[in-house]
N, C-alpha and C positions, 0 to 999 in steps of 0.2 A: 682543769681547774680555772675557773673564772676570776682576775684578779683586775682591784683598780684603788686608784690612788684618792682619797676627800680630801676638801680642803685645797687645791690646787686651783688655781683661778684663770690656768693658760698661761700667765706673766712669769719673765725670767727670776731664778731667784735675787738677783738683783732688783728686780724693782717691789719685791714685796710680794709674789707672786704666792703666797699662802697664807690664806683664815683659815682658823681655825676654830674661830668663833661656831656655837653651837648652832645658830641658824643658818653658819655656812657649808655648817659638816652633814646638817640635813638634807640642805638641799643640793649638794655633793651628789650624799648615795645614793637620791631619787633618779638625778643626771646622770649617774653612771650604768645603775640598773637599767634605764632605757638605750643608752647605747647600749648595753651588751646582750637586752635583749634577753631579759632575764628576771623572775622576783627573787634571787638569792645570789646570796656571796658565798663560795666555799670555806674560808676563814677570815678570820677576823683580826686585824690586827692595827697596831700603832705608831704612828713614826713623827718625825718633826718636832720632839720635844725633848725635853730634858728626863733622864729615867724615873726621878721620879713621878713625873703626871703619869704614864703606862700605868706605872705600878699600884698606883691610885686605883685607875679602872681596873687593871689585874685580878683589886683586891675584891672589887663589885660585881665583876661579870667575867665573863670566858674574855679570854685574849690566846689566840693561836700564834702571835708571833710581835714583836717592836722590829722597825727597825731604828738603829739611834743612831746617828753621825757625829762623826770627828771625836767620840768619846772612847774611843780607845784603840790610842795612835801613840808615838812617839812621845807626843806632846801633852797627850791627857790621857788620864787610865780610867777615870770616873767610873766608868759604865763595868770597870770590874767587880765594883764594890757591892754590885746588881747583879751581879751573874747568880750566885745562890740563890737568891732569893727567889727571880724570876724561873730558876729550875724547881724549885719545891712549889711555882701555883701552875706548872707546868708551861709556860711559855718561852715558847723557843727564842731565842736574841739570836738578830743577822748584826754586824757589826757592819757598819758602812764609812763608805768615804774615811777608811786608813791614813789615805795623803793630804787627809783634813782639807778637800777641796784643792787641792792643788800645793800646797803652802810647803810638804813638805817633798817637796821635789829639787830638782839643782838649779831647773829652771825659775820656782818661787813661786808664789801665790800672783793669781788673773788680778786685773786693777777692781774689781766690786769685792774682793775678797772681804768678808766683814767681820775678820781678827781683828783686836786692840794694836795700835801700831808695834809695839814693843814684841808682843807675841811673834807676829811677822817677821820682824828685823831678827828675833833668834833664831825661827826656821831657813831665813835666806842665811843666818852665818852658818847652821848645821849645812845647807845645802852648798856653802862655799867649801866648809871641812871636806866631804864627801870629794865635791870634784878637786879638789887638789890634791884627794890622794887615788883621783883617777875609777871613782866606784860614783854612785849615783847615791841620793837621798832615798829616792820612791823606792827602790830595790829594796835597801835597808828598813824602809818603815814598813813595806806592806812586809816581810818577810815575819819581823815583827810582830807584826798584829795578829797575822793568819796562827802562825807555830809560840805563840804564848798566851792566845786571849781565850782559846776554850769557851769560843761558841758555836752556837748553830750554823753558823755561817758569815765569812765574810764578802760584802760588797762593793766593788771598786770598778770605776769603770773604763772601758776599750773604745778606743776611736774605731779599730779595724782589729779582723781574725789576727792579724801579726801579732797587735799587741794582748789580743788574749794569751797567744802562746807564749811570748816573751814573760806575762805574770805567771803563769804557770812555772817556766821554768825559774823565775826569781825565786819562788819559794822553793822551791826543792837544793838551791844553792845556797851553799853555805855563805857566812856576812867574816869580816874580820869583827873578831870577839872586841878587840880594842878598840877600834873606828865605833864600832854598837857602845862603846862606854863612853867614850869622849861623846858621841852625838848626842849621848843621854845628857853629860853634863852641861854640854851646850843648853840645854835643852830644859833643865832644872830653874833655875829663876821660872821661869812662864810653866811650868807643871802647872794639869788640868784646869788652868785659864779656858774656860770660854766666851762664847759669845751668843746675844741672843740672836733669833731670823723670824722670818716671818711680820706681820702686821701688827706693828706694837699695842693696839687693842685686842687680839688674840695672843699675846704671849703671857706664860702663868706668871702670878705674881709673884 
């Protein structure tokens, strides 16, 4: 299967590093198509936005898959609200980035992280809760996400093979049911708060 990503401009997400403007999604797939050395894509699909723009195109043309980030984590469930929906026009949802970019971890959200400040400060107090009673935040979110969100697939990323199998084993270990309630309530004020990305000329309106 032939796979590649539009709209990406090479730049970190930090600096802005995706349009998604229409003339930049063109000229995308023509530049990927010649890398790969190829006139077709095996599927088709959506990522970088909010569920509803996907669903929009969903509603027009074939879509084989979104992927959506930080929308269905500890801290935002949004992207649940979509699950049905996008199962009856037949498009599969990968759930991504769990640990909303890093934020919900013990270690806390990277310095570009582009949550509202307040959002932040509650992930860094869930992730203070976690380590003082000696367990991890990321453990608890991604466990989370994977074994309640009833998708296609979730996506989260490994620096190295260790830490693949370390998430592997996260999920299959059980969380304390209380630590999982307090971090929720932690967590409550800034429920499904986001944030936009991308080139604020390409984000929908």
């Amino acid at each position: 299967m032939k796979r590649t990503t539009l709209g990406d401009t090479g730049l970190e997400v930090s600096e802005l590093g995706f349009d998604f403007s229409a003339g930049r999604v063109v000229r995308s797939a023509h530049e990927s198509l010649e890398r790969l050395e190829t006139d077709h894509v095996d599927a088709v699909g959506v990522t970088g936005y909010p569920p509803a723009a996907p669903a929009y195109v969903a509603e027009r043309t074939r879509v084989d898959t979104i992927v959506s980030s930080c929308r269905y984590t500890l801290q935002n469930r949004q992207l649940a609200t979509w699950r049905d929906w996008f199962t009856r026009h037949g498009t599969a949802v990968i759930n991504a980035s769990p640990l909303s970019m890093g934020a919900l971890t013990n270690r806390g959200a990277p310095p570009w992280h582009p949550a509202p400040p307040d959002v932040l400060a509650r992930c860094a107090e869930a992730g203070a809760l976690c380590g003082a009673r000696g367990e991890e935040l990321a453990r608890v979110a991604l466990r989370f996400a994977v074994t309640t969100g009833g998708f296609a697939g979730t996506l989260v990323g490994a620096d190295d093979p260790a830490e693949v199998h370390r998430n592997v084993r996260w999920i299959t270990e059980p969380v304390d049911e209380n630590l999982l309630r307090e971090v929720e309530a932690c967590l409550e004020p800034v429920r499904d708060r986001s944030w936009p990305s991308g080139r604020p000329e390409s984000r929908p309106a």
